[in-house]
FIKE-550387 format. One record per atom (N, C-alpha, C): x, y negated, z. Coordinates in pm, whole numbers, plus 32768, in hexadecimal, padded with zeros to 4 digits. Layout:
<atoms>
XYZ/...
</atoms>
This chain:
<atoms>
805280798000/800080008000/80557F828000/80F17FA0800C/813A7F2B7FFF/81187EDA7F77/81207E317F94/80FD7E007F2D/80677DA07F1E/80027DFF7F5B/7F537DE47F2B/7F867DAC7F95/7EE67D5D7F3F/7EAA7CF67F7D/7E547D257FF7/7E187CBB8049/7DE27CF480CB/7D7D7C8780D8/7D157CA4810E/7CA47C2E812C/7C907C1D81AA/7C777B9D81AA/7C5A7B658256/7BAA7B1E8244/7B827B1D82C7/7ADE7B0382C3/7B067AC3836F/7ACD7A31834A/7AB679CF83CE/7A5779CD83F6/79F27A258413/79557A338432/793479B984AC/792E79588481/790679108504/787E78DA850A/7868788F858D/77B178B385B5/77647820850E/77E377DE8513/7779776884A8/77BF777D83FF/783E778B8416/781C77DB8358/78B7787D8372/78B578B2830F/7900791682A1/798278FC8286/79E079028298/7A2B78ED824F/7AA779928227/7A9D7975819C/7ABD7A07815C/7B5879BE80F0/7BD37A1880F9/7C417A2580F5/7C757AA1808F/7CBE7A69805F/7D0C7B1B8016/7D927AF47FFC/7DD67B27802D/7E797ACB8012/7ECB7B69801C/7F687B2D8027/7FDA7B6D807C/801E7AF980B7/80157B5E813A/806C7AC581A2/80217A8581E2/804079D381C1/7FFA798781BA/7FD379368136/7FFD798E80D0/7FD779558059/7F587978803B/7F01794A8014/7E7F7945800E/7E2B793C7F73/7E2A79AB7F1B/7E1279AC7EAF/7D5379677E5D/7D1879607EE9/7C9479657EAA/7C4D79497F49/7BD278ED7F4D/7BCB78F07F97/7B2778927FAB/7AE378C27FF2/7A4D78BC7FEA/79F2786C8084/79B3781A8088/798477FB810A/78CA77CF80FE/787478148164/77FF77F58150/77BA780881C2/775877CF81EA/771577AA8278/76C57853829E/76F8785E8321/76AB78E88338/764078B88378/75F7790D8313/753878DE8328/752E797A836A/74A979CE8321/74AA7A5F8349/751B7ABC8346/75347B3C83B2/758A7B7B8386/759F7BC082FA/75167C0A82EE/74FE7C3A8248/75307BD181DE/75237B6A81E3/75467B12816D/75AE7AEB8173/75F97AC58225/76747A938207/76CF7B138219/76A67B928213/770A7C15821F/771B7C208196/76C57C2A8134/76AB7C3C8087/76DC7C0D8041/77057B628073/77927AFF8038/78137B178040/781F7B2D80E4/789F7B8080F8/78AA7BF3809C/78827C618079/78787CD28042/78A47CBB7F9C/78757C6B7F74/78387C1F7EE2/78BE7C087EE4/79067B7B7F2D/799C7B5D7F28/7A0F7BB07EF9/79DF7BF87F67/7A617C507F69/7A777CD97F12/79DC7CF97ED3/79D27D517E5C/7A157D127DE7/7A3D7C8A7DCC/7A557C4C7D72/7B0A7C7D7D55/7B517C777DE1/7BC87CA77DFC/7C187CE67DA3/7C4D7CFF7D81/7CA37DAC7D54/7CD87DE67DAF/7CB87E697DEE/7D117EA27E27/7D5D7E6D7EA2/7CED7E4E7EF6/7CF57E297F79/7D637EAA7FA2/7D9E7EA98013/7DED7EF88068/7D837F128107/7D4A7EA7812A/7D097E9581A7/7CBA7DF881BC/7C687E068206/7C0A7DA38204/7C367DA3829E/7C5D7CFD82B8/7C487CF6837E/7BD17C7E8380/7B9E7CA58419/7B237C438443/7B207C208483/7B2C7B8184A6/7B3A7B5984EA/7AA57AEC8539/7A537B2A85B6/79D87B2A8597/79C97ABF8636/794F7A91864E/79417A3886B7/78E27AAF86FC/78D97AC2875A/789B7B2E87BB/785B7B00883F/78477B54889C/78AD7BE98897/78887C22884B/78E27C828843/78FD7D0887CF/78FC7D738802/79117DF287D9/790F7E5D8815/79A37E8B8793/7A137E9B87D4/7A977EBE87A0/7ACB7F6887BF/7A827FA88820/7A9480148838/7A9F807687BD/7AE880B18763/7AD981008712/7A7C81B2870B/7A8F81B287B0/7A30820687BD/799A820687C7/796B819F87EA/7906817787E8/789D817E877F/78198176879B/77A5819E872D/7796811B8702/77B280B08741/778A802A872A/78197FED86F9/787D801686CF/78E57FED86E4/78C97F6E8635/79117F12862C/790B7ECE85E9/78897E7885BE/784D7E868633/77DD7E208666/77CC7DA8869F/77A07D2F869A/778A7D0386FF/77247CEB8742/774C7CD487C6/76E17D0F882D/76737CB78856/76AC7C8488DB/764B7C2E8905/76577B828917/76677B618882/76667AE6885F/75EE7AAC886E/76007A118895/758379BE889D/75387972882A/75BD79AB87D8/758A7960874A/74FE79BE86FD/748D795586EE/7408798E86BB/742979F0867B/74057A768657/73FB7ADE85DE/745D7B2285D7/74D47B1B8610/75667B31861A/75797BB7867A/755F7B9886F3/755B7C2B8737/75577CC886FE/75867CF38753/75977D74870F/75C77D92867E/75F37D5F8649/75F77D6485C9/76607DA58596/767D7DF58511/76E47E45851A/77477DD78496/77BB7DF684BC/77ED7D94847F/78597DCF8425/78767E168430/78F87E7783FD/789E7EED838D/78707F1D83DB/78017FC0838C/77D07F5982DA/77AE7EEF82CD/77997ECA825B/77F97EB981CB/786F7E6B8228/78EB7E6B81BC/796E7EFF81A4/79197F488225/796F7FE5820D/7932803581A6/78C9802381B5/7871805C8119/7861802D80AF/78697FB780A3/78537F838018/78E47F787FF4/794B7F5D805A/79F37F4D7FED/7A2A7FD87FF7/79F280368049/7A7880A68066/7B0680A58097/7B15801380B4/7BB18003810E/7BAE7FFC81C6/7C04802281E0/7C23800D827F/7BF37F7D828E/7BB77F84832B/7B747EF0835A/7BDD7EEB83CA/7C057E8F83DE/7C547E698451/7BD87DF78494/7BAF7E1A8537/7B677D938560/7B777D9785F9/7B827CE185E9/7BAC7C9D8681/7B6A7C52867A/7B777BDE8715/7B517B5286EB/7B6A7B2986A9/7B2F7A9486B5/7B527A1E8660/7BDA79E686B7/7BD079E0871C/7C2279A7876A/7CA579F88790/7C847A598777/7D107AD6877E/7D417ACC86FB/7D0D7AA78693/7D637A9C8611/7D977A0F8607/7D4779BC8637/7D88793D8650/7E1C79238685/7E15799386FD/7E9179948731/7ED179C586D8/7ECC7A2C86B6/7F127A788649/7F647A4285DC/7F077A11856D/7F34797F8524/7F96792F8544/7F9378D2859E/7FDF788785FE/804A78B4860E/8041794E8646/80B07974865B/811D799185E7/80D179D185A4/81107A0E8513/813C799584B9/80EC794A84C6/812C78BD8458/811B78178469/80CF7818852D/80CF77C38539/8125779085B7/80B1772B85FC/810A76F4867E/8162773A86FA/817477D186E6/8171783D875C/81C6789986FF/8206787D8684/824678E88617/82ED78F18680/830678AE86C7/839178B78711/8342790787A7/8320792687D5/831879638858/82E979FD8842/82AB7A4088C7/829A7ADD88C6/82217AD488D6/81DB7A5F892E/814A7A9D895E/811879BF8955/806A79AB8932/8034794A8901/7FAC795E8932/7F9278FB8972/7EFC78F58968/7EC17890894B/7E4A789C88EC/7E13784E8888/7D79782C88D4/7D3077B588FF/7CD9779D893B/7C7F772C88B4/7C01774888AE/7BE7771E8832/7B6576AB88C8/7B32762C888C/7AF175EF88E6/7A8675BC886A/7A0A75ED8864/79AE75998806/792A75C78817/78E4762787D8/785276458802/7856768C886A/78BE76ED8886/78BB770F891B/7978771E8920/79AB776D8978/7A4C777C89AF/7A5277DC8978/7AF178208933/7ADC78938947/7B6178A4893C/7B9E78FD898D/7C59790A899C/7C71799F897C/7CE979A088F2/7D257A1D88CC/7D967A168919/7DE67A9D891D/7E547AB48965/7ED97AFA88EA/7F467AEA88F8/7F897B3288BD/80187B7B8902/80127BCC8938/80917C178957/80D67C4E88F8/816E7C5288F8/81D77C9988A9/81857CB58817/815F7C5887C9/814A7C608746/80B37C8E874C/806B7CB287AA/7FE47D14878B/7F827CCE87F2/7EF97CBF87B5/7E897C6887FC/7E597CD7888B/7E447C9788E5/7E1D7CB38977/7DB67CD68972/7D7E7D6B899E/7D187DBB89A6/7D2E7DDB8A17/7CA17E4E8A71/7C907E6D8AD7/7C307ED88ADF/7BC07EB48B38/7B337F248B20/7B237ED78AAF/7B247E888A87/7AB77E208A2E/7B337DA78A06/7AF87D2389F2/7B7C7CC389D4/7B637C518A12/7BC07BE88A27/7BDC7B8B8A90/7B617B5F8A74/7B157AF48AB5/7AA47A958AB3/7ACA7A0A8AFD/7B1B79EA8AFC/7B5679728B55/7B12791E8B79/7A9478DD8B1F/7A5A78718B0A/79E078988B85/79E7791A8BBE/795679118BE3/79D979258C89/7A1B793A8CA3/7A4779148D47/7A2B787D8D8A/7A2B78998E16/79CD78318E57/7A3677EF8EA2/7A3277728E7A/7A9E77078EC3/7A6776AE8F24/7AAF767B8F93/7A3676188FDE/7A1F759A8F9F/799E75B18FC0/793E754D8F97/78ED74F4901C/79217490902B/78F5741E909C/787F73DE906B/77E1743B908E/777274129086/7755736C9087/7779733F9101/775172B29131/77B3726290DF/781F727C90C5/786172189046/784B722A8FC4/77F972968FA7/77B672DE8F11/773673088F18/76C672ED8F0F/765073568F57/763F738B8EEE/765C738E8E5F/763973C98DF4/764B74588E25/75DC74BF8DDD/75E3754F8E1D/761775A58DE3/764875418D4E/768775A78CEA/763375DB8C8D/767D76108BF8/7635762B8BA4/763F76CB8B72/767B770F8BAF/769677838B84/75EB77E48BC2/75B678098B39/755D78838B74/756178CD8BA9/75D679408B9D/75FC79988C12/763E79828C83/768A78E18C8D/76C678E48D05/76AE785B8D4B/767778318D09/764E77888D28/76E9771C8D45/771177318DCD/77AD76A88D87/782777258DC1/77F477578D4A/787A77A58D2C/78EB772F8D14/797677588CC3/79D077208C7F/798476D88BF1/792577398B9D/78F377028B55/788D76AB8B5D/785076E38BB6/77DF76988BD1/780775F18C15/784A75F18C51/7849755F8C6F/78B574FC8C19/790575498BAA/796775028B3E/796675038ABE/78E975478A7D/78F375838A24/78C9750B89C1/78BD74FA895A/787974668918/780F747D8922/777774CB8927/76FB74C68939/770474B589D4/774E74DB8A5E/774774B58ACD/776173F68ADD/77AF73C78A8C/77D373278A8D/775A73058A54/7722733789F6/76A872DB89BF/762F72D78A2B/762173338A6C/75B973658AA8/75D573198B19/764973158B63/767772B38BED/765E72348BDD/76B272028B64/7681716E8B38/763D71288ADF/75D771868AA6/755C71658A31/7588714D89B3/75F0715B89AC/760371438923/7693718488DC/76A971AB886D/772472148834/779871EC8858/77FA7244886B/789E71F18899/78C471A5883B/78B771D587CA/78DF71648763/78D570DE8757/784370CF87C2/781B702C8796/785A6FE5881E/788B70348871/78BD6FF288F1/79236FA988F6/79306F19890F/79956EFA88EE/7A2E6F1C894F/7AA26EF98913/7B1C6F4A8995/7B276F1B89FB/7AE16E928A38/7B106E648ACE/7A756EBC8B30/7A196EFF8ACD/79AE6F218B22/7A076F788B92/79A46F618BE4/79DA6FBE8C56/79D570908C46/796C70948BF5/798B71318BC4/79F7716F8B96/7A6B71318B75/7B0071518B47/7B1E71708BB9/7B44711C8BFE/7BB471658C93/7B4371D08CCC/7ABD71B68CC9/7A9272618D32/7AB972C38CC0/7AAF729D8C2A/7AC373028BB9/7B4D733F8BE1/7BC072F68BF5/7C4073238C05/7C4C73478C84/7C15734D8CC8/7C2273828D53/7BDC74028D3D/7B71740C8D25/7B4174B18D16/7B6674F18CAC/7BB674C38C51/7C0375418BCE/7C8C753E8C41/7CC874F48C96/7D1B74EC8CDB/7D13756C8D26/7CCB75608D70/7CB675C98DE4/7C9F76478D8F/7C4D765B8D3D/7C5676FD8CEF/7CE576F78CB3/7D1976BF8C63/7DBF76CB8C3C/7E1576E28CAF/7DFB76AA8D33/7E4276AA8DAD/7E6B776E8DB8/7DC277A38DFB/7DB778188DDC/7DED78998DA2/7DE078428CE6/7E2778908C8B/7EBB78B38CC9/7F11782D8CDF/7F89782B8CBD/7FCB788B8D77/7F4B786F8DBB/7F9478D78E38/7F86795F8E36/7F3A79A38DE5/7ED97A338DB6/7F357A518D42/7F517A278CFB/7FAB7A7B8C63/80387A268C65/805079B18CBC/80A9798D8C7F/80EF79A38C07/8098795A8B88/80EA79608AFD/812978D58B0C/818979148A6F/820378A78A73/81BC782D8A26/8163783989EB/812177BE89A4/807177D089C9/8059773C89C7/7FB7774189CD/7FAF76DF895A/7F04774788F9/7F2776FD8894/7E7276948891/7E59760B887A/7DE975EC88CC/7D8775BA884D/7D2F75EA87EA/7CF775CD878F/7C5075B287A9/7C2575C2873F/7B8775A08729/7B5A750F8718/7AD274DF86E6/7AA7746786B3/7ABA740B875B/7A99743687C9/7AA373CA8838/7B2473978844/7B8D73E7880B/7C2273C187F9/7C41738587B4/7BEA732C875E/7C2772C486D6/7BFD725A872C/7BC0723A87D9/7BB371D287FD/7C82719787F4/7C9370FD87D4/7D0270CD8817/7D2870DB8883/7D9470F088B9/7DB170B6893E/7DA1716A8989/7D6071C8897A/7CF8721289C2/7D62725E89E3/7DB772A98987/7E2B731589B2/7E8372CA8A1E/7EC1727D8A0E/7F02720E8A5C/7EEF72288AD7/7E4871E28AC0/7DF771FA8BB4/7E1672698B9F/7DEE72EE8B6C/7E08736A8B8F/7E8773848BC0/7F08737D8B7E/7F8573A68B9D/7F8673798C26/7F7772F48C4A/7F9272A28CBF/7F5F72CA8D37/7ED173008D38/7E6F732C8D86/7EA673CC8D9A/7EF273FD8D3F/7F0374868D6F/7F9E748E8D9B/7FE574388D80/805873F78DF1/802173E98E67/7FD7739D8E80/7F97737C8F1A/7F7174278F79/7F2C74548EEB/7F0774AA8F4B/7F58753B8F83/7F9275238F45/802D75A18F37/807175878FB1/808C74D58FA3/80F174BE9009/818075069025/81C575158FB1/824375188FA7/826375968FFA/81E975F48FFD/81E776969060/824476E68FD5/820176D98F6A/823A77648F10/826076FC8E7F/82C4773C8E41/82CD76DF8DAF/8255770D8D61/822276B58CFF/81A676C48CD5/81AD76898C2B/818877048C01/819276FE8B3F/8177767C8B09/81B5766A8AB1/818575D28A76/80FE75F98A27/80A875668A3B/801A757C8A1A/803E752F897F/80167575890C/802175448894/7F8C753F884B/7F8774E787C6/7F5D7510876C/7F45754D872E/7ED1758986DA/7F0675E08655/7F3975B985F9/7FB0760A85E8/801B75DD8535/7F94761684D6/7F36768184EB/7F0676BA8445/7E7A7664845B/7E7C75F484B6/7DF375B384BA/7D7375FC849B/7D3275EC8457/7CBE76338446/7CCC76B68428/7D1C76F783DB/7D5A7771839E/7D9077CD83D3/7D8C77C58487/7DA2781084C5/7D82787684BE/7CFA787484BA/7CBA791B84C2/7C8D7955845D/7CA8793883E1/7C90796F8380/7D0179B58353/7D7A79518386/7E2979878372/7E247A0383AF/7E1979F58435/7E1C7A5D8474/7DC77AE78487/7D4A7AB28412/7D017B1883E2/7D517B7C8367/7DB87B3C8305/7DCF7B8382C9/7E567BB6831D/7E9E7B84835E/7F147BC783B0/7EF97C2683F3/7E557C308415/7E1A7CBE8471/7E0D7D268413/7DDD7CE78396/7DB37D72834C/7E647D9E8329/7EC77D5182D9/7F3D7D6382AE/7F7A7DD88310/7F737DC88398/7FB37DF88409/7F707EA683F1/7EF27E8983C9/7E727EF883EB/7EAF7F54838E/7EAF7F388308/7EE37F5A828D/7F627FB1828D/7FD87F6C82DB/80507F9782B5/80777FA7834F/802E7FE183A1/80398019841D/80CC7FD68496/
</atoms>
């Protein structure tokens, strides 16, 4: 299989994005809003039939997922909040219609991945990639290979303190109310202060509680896995100024106890997880 090409699939909750490269070279490449699963599984499918001679398809999907290979549900995802989405099998469609190996992770575990392989985290051993926009969600990467367990990290949904009487907001997360996501997530800022982060301007006061609570979950991260890089993306991250309070705020809270990974950018910007969608399948492919 040395040689072929390999496809990557960015399944995320508001569009598609579909890949066929080697590397990070990227030969062809497709993006469209995921409406139904049936319709937006059939595009994917459609894409990548177009191919020649795929080697492996990786997926890189917003969840949870069910990654267990033994499993009856395996290449599913599960119990998402996104309307129509639940349960849904996500893998079983493009294993039958292409006939190639499926490689599937997160979105956020290929993110790291990416990053690592060709982006901000390509010099170290281990990266974690924290994505901040419709909800949190943090991949892990040890010694070249994404962080699994019973199941896979969920970062975004751990519970940080939250000082009611200086916040009474209760949080927006359905299953956990002020989770990590729930009280940072960009639908938690709109919902706290009536209106989208985008339109907020930077001296509002929602920035510093914003950087104080991605603070305290990064705090977390960096005492629990200590990786050598944290990598800090998603749409709430194109605020100015925002990474900045973060770094500063998670100085404070460290307090000079343990050395603590530098908090970066993403180098593949948006292209994270689609990169690292085809680096999953590439890996999948050529073992």
């Amino acid at each position: 299989m040395t040689g072929r090409l390999v496809g990557g699939l960015e399944a995320g909750g508001t569009k598609f994005v579909c890949a066929a490269g080697s590397g990070r070279d990227v030969v062809a490449e497709a993006r469209f809003a995921t409406t139904t699963p049936a319709e937006t599984l059939a595009r994917a499918v459609e894409f990548f039939a177009r191919q020649p001679l795929l080697a492996a398809v990786g997926i890189a999907s917003f969840g949870p997922i069910d990654i267990d290979p033994r499993s009856p549900t395996f290449g599913f995802i599960t119990t998402t909040p996104k309307p129509g989405w639940a349960h849904t099998d996500v893998v079983g469609p493009l294993r039958r219609a292409l006939g190639v190996p499926i490689a599937f992770d997160t979105d956020v575990n290929c993110a790291a991945l990416g990053e690592h392989r060709w982006g901000a985290a390509r010099d170290v051993a281990s990266v974690v990639y924290v994505t901040v926009g419709t909800g949190i969600g943090g991949g892990a990467i040890v010694n070249g290979r994404p962080v699994h367990g019973l199941v896979h990290p969920e970062m975004g949904h751990v519970h940080i303190p939250h000082d009611a009487k200086a916040d009474p907001f209760e949080g927006a997360c359905p299953h956990h109310g002020d989770c990590w996501e729930g009280l940072a997530s960009a639908p938690a800022i709109a919902a706290r202060w009536g209106q989208p982060p985008e339109t907020l301007p930077d001296a509002h006061p929602a920035w510093d509680l914003e950087a104080r609570y991605l603070a305290l979950g990064i705090a977390n991260v960096i005492l629990t896995l200590s990786p050598e890089r944290v990598v800090l993306g998603g749409g709430v991250m194109a605020r100015t100024g925002l990474l900045e309070r973060v770094r500063g705020s998670v100085a404070d809270l460290l307090g000079d106890y343990v050395r603590a990974a530098p908090i970066v950018a993403p180098a593949l910007g948006e292209r994270s997880g689609v990169l690292g969608a085809l680096a999953l399948a590439h890996d999948f492919a050529h073992g």
